[in-house]
N, C-alpha and C positions, 0 to 999 in steps of 0.2 A: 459552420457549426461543428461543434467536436464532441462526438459520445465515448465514452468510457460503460466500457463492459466489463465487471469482476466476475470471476466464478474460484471456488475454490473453498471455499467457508463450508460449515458444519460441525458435527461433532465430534470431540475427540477426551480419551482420556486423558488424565496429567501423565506426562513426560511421553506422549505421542509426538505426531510431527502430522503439517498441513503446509500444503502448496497453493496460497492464491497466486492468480494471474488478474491480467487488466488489459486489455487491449484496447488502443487509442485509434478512433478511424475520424472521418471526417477531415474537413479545413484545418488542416495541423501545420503550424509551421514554428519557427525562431520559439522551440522547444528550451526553455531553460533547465528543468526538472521533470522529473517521476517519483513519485513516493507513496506513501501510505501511514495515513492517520487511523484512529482508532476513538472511541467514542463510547461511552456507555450511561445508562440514565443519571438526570442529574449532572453530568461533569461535561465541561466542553469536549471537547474535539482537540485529541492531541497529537503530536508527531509520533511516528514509529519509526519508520527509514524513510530516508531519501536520499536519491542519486543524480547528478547533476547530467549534463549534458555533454560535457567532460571528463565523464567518470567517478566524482569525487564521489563521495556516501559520509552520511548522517546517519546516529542510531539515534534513539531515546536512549540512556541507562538500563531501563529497566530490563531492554533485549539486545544488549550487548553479549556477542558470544553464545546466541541462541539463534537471533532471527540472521537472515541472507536476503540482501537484495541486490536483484539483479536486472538486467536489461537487454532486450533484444531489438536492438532500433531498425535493423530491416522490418520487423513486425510492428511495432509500434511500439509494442508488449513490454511489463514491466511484470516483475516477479518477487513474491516476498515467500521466503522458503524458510517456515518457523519449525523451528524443533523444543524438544526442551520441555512446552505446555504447561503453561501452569493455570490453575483455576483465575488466577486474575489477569490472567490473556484475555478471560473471553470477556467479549464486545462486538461492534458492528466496524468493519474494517472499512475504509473506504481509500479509495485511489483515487491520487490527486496528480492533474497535469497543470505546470504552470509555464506560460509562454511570458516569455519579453521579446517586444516587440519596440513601442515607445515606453508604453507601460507595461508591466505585470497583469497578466491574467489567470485567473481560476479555474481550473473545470475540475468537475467531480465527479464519481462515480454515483450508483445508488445505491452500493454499500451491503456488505455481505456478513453474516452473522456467522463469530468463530465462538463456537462453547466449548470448555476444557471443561470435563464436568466427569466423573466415577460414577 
């Protein structure tokens, strides 16, 4: 079984900066990614960044040149280092681990509330 722990969420004004983490413990193995989605009521669940297992990295658009992800794979840990803040940042962040193995698997965090809010 794999849990994922975020902390890092809370409140911030517009154009502050916030540091989540995620740390991945348990049965982990043939890691394909790390990343983080974001979610707010009403609207699915979307990509924010993602970084492969390789290195590569994904943004969304809308935090291109604002958000940083990063990875510390002795730890498990993955890291989204947003600057910038804008009031429609905030949402409920959540970390996602997904392994290939035969198939693709999902694991999720339980998801951390980032408010950009004056």
């Amino acid at each position: 079984q794999v849990q994922l722990v975020e902390s890092g969420g809370g409140l911030v004004q517009p154009g502050g900066s916030l540091r989540l983490s995620c740390a991945a413990s348990g049965s982990i193995f043939s890691i394909y990614a790390m990343g983080w989605y974001r979610q707010t009521p009403g609207k699915q669940r979307g990509l924010v960044a993602i970084m492969t297992s390789a290195g590569s990295t994904a943004y969304a658009d809308s935090v291109k040149g604002r958000f940083t992800i990063s990875r510390d794979n002795a730890k498990n840990t993955v890291y989204l280092q947003m600057n910038s803040l804008k009031p429609e940042d905030t949402a409920v962040y959540y970390c996602n681990l997904r392994t290939h193995a035969i198939v693709f698997n999902d694991y999720w965090g339980q998801g951390t509330q980032v408010t950009v809010s004056s």
